[in-house]
N, CA, C and O atoms as a Tripos MOL2 file, in Angstrom:
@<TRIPOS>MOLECULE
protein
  244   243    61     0     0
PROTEIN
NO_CHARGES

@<TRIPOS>ATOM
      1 N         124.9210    8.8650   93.4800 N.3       1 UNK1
      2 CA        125.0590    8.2930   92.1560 C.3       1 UNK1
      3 C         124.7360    9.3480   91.1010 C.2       1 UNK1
      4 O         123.8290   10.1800   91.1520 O.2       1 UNK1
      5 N         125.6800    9.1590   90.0930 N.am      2 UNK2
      6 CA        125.0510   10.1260   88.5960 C.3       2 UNK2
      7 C         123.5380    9.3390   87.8680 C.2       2 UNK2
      8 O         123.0210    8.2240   87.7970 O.2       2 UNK2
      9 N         123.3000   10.6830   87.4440 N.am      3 UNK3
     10 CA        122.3790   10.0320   86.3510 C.3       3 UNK3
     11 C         122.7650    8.8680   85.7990 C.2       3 UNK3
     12 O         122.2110    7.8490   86.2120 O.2       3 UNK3
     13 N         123.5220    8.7890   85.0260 N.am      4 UNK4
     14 CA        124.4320    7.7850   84.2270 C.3       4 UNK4
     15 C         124.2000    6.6950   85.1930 C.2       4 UNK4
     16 O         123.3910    5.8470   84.8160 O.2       4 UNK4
     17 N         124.6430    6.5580   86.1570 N.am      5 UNK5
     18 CA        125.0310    5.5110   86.9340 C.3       5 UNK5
     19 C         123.3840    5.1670   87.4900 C.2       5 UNK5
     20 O         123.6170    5.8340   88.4990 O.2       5 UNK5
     21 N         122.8900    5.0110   87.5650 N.am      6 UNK6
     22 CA        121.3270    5.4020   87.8140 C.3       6 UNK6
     23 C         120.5500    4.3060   86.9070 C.2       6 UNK6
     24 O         120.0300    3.2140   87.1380 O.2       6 UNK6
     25 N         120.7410    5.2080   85.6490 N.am      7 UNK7
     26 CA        119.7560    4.5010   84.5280 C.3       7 UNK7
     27 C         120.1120    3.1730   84.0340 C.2       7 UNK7
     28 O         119.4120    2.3340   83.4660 O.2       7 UNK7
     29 N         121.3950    3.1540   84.3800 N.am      8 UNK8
     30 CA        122.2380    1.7300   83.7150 C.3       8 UNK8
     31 C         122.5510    0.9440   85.1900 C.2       8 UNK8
     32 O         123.3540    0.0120   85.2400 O.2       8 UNK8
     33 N         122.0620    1.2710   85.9850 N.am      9 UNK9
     34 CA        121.7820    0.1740   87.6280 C.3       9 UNK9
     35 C         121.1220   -1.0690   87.0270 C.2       9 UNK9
     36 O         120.3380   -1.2630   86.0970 O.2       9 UNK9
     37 N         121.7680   -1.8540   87.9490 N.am     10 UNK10
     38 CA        120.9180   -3.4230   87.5140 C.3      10 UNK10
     39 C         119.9030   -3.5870   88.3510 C.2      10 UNK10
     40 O         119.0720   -4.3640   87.8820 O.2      10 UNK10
     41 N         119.6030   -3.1330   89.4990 N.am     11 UNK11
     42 CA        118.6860   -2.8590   90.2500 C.3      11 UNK11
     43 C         117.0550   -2.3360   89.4940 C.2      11 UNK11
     44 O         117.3280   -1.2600   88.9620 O.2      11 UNK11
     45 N         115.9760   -2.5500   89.3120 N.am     12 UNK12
     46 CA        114.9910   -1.8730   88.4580 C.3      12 UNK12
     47 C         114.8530   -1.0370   89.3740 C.2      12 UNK12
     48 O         115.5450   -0.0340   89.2040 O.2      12 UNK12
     49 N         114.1750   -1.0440   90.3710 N.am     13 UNK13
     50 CA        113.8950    0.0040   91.2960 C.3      13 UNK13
     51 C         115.2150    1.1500   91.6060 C.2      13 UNK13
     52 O         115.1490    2.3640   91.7980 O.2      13 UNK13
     53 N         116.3080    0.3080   91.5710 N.am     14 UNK14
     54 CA        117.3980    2.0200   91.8540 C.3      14 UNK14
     55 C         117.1610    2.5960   90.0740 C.2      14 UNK14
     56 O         116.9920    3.7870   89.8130 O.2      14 UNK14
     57 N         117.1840    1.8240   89.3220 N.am     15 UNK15
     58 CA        117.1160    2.3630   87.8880 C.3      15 UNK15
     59 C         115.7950    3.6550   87.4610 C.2      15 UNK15
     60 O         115.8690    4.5530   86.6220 O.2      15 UNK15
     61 N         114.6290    3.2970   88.4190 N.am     16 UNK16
     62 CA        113.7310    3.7130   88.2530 C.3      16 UNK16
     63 C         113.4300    4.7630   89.1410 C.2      16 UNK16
     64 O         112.4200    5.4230   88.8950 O.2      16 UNK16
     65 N         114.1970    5.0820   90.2510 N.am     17 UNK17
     66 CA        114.3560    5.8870   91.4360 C.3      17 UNK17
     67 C         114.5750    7.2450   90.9410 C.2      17 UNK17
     68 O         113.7330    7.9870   91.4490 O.2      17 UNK17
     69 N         115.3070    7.8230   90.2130 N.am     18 UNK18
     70 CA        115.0120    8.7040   89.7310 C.3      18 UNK18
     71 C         113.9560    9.7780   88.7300 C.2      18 UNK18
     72 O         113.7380   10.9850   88.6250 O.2      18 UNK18
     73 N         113.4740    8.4480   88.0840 N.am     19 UNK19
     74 CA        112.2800    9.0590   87.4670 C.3      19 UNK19
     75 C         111.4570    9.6310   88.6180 C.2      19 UNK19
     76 O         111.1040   10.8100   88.6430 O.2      19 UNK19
     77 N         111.1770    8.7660   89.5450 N.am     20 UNK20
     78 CA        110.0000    9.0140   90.5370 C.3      20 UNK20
     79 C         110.3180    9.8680   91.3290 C.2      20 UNK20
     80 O         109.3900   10.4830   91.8530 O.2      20 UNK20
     81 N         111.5990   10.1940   91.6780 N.am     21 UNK21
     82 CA        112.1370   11.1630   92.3320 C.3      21 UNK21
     83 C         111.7170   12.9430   91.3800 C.2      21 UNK21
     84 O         111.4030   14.0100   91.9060 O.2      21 UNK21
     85 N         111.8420   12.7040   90.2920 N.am     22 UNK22
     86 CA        111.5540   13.8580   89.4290 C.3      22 UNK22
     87 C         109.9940   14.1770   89.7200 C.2      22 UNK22
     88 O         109.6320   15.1870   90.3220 O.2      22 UNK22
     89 N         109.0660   13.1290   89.1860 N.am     23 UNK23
     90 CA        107.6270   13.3270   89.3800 C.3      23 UNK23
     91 C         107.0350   13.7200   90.6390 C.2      23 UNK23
     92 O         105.9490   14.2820   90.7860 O.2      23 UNK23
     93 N         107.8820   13.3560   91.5600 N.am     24 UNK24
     94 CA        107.4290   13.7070   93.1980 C.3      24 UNK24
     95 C         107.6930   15.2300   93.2130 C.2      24 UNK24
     96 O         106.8040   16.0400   93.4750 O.2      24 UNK24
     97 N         109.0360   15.5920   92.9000 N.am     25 UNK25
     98 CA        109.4960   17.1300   93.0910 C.3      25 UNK25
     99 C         108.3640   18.0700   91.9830 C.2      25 UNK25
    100 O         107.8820   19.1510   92.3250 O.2      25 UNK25
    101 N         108.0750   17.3870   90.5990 N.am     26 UNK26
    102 CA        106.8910   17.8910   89.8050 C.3      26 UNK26
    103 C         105.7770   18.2120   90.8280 C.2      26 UNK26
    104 O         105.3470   19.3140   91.1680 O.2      26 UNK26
    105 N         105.4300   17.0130   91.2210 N.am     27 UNK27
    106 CA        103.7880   17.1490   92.1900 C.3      27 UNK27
    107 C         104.1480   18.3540   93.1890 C.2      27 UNK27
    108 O         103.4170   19.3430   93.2500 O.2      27 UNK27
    109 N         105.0530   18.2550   93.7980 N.am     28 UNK28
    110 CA        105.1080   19.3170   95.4330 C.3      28 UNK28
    111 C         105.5320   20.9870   94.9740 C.2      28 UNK28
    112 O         105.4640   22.0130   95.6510 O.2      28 UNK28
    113 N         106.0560   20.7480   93.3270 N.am     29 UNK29
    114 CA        105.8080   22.2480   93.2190 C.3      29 UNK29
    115 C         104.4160   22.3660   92.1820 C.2      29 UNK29
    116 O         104.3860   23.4570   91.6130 O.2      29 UNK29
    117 N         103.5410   21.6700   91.9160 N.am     30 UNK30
    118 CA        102.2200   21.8600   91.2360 C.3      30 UNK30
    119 C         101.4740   21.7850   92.8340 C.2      30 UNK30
    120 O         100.2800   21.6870   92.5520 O.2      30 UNK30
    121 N         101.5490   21.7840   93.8710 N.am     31 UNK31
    122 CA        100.8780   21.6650   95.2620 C.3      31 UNK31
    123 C         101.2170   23.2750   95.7760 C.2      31 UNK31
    124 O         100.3910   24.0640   96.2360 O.2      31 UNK31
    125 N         102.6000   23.5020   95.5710 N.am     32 UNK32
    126 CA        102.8070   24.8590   96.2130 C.3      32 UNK32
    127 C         102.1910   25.7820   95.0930 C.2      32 UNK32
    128 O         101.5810   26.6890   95.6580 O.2      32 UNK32
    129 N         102.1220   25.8920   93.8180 N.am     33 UNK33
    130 CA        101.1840   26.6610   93.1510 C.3      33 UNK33
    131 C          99.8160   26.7520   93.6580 C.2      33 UNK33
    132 O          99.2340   27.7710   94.0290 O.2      33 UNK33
    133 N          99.2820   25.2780   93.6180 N.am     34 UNK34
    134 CA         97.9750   25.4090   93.8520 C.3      34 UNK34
    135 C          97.7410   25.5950   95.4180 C.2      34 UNK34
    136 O          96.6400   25.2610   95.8550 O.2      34 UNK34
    137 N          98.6490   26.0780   96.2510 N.am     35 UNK35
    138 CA         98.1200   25.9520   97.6920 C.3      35 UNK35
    139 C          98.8380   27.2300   98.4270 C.2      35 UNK35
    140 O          99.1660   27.4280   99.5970 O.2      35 UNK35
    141 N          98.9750   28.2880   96.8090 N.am     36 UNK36
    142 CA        100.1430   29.3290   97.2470 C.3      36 UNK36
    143 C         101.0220   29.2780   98.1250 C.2      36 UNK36
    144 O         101.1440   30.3650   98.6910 O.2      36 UNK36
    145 N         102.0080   28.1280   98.6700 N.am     37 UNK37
    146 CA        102.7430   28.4760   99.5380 C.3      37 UNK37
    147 C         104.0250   27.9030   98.7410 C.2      37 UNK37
    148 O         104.0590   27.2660   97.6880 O.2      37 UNK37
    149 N         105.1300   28.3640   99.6370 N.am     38 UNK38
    150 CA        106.4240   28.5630   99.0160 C.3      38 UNK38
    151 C         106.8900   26.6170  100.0360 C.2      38 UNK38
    152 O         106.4560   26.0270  101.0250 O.2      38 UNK38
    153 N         108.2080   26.3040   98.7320 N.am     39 UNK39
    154 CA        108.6580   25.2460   98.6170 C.3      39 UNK39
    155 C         110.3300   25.3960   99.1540 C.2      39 UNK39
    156 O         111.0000   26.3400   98.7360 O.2      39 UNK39
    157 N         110.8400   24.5140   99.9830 N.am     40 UNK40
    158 CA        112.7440   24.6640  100.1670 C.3      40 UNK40
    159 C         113.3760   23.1870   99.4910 C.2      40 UNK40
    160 O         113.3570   22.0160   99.8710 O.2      40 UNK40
    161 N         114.0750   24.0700   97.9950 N.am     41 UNK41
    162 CA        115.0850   23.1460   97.7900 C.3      41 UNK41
    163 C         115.9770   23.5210   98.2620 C.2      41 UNK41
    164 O         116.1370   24.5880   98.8550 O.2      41 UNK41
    165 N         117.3460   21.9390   97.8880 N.am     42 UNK42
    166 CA        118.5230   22.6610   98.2220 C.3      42 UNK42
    167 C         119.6220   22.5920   97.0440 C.2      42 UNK42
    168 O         119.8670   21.5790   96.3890 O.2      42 UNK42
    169 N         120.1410   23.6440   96.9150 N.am     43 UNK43
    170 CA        120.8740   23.9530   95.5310 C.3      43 UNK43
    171 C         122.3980   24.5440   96.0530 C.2      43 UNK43
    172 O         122.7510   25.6520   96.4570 O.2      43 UNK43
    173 N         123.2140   23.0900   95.8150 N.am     44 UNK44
    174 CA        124.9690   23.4060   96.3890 C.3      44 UNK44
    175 C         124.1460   22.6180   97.6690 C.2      44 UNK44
    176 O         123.1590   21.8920   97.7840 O.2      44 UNK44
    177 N         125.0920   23.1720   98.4780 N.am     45 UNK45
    178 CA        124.7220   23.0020   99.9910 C.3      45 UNK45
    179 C         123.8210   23.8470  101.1020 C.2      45 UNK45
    180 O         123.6290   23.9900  102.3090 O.2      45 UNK45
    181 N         123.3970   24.3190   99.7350 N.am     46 UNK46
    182 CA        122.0230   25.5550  100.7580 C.3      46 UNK46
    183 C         120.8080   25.6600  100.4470 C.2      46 UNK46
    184 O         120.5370   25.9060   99.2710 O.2      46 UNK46
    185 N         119.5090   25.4630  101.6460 N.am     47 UNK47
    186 CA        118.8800   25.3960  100.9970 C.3      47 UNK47
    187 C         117.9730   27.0230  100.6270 C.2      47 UNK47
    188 O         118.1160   28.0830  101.2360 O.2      47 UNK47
    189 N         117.2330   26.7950   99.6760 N.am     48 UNK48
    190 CA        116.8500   28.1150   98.5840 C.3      48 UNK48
    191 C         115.2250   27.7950   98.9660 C.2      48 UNK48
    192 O         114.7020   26.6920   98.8020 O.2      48 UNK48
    193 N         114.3470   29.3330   99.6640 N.am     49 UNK49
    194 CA        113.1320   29.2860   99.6240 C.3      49 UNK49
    195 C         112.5750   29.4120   98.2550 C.2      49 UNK49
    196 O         113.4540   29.9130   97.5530 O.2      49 UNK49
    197 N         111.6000   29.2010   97.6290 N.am     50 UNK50
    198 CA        111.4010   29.1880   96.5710 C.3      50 UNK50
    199 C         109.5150   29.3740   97.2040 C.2      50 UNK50
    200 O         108.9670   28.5730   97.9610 O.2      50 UNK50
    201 N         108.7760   30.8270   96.5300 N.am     51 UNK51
    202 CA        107.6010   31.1690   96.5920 C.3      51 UNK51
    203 C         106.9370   31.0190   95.3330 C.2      51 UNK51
    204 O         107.5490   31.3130   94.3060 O.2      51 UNK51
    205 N         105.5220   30.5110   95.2780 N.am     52 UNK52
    206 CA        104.3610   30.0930   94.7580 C.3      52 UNK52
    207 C         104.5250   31.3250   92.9920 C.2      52 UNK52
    208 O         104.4370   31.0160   91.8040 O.2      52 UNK52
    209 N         104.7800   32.6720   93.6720 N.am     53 UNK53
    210 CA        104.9840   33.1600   91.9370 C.3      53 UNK53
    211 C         105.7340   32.8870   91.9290 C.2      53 UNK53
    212 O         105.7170   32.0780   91.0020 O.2      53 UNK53
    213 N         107.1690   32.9020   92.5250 N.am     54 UNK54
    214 CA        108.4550   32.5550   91.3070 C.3      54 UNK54
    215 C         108.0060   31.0660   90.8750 C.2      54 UNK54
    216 O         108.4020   31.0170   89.7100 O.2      54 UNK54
    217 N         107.6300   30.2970   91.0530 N.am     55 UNK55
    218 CA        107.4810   28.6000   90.4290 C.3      55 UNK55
    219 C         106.0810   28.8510   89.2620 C.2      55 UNK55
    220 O         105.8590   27.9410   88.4640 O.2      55 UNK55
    221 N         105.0180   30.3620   89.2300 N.am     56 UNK56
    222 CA        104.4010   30.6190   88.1560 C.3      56 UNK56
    223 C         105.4400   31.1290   87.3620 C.2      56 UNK56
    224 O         105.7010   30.8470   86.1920 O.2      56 UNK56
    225 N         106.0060   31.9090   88.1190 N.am     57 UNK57
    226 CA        106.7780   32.9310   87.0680 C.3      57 UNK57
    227 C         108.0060   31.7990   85.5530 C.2      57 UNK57
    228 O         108.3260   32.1260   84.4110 O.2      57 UNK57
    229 N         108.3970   30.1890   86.5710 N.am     58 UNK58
    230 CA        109.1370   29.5880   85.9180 C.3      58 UNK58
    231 C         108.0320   28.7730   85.0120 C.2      58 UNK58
    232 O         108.3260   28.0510   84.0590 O.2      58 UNK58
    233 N         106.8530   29.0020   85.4420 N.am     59 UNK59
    234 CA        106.1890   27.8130   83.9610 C.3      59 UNK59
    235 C         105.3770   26.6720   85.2380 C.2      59 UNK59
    236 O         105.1360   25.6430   84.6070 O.2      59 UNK59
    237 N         105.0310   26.5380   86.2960 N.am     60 UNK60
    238 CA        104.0130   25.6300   86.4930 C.3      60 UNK60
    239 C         103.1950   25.9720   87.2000 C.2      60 UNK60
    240 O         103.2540   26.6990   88.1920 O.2      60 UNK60
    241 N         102.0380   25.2570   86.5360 N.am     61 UNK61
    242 CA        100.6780   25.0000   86.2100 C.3      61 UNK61
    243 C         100.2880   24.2720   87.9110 C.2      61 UNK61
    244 O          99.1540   23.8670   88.1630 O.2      61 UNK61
@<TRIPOS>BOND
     1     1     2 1
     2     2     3 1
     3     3     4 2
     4     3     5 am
     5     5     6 1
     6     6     7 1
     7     7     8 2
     8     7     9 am
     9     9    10 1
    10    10    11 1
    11    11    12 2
    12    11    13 am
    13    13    14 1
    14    14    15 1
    15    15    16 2
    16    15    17 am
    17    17    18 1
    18    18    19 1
    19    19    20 2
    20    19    21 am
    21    21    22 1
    22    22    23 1
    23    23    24 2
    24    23    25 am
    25    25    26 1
    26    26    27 1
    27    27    28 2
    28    27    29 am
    29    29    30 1
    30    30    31 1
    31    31    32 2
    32    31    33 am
    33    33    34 1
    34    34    35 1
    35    35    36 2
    36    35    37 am
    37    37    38 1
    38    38    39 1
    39    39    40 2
    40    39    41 am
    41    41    42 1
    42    42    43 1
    43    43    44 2
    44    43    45 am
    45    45    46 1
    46    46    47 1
    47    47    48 2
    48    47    49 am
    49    49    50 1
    50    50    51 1
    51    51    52 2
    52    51    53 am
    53    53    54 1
    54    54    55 1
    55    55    56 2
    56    55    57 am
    57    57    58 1
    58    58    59 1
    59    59    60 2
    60    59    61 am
    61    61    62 1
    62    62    63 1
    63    63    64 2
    64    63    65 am
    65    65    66 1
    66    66    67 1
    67    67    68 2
    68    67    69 am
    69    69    70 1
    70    70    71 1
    71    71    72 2
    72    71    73 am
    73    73    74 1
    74    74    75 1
    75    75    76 2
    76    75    77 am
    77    77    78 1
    78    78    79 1
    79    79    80 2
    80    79    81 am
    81    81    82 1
    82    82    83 1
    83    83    84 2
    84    83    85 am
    85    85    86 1
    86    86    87 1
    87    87    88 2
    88    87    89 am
    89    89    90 1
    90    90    91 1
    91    91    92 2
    92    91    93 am
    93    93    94 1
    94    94    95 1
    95    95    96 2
    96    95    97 am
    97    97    98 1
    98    98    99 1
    99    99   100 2
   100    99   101 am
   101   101   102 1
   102   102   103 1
   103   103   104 2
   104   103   105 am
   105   105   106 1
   106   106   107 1
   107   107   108 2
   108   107   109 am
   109   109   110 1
   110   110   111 1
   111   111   112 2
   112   111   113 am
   113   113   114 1
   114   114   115 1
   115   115   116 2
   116   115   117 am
   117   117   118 1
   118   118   119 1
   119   119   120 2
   120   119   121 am
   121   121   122 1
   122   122   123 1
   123   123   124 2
   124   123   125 am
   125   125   126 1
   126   126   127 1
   127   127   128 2
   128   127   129 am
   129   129   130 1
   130   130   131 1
   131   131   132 2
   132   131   133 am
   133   133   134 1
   134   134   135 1
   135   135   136 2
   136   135   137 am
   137   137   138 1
   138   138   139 1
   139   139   140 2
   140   139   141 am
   141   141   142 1
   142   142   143 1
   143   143   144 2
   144   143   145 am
   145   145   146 1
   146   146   147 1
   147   147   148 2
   148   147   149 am
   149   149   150 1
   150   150   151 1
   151   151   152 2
   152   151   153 am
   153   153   154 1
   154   154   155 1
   155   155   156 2
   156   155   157 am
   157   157   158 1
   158   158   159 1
   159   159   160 2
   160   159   161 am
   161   161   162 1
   162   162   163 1
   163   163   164 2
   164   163   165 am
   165   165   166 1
   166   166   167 1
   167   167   168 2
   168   167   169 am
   169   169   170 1
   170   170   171 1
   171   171   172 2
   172   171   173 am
   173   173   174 1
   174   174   175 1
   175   175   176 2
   176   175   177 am
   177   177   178 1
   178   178   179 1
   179   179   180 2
   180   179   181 am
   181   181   182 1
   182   182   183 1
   183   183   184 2
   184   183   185 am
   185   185   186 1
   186   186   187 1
   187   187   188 2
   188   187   189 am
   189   189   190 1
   190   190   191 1
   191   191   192 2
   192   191   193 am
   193   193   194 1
   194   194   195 1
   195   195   196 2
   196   195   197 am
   197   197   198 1
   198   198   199 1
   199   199   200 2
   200   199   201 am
   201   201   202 1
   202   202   203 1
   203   203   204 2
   204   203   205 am
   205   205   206 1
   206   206   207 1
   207   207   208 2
   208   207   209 am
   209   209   210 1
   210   210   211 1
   211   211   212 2
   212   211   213 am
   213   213   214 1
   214   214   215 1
   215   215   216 2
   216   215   217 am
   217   217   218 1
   218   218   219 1
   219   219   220 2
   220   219   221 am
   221   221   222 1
   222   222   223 1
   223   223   224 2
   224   223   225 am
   225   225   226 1
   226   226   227 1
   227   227   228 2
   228   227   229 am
   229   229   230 1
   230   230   231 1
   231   231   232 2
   232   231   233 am
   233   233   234 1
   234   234   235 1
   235   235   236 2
   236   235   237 am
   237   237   238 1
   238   238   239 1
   239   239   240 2
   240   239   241 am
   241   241   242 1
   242   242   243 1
   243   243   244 2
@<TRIPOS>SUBSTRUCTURE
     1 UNK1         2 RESIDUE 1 A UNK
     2 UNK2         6 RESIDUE 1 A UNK
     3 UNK3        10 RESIDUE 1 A UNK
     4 UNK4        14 RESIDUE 1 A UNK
     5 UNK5        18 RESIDUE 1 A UNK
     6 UNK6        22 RESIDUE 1 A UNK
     7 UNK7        26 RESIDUE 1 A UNK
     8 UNK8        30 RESIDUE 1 A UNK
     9 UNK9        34 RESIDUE 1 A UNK
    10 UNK10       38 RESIDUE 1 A UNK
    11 UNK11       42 RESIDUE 1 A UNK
    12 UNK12       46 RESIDUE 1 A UNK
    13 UNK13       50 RESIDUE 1 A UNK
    14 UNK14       54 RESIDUE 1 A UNK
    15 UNK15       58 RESIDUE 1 A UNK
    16 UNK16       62 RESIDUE 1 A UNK
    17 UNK17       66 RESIDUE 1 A UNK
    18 UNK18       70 RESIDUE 1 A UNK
    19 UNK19       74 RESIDUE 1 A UNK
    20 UNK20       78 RESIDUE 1 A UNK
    21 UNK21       82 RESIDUE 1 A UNK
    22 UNK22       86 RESIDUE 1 A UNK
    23 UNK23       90 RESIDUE 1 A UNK
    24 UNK24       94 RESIDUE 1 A UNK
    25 UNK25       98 RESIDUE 1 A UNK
    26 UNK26      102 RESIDUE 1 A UNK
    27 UNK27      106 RESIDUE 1 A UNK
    28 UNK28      110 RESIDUE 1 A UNK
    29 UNK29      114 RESIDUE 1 A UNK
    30 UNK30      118 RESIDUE 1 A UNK
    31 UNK31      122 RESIDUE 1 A UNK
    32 UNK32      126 RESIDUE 1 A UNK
    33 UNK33      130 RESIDUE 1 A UNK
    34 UNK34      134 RESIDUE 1 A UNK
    35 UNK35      138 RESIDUE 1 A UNK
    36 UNK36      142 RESIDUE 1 A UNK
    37 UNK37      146 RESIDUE 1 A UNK
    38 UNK38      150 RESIDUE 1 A UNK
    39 UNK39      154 RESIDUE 1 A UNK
    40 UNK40      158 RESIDUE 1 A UNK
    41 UNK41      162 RESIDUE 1 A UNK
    42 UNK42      166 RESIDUE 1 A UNK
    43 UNK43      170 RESIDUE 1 A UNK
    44 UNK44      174 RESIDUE 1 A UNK
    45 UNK45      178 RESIDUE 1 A UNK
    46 UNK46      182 RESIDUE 1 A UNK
    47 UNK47      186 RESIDUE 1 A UNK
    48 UNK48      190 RESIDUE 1 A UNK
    49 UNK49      194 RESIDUE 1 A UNK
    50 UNK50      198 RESIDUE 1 A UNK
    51 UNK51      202 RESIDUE 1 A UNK
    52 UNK52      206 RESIDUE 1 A UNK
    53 UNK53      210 RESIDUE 1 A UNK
    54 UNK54      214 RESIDUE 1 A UNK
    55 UNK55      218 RESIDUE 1 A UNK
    56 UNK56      222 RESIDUE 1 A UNK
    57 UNK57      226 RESIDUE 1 A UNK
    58 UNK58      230 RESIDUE 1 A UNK
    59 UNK59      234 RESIDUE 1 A UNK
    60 UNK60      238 RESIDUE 1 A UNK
    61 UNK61      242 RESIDUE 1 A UNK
């Protein structure tokens, strides 16, 4: 589903699924800062290691 399609769900919980989906991915890279270890998203169809400075280097705390 798009964003779009998301926020305007009649569902509250699918409507709201994305917020929480954001705040979760917030917490697990404020965890890999604070626990120096590196995080795998996936960006396209691949996934991308992502280490503890580059996620200082982008701004979190």
């Amino acid at each position: 589903m798009t964003n779009e399609q998301l926020s305007q769900a009649k569902d509250k919980d699918l409507a709201g699924s994305l917020i929480a989906i954001r705040r979760a991915a917030r917490a697990a890279r404020e965890a890999a800062v604070r626990t120096n270890t590196a995080i795998v998203v996936q960006r396209g169809q691949k996934p991308v290691r992502i280490t503890a400075d580059e996620l200082r280097k982008a701004g979190v705390k």
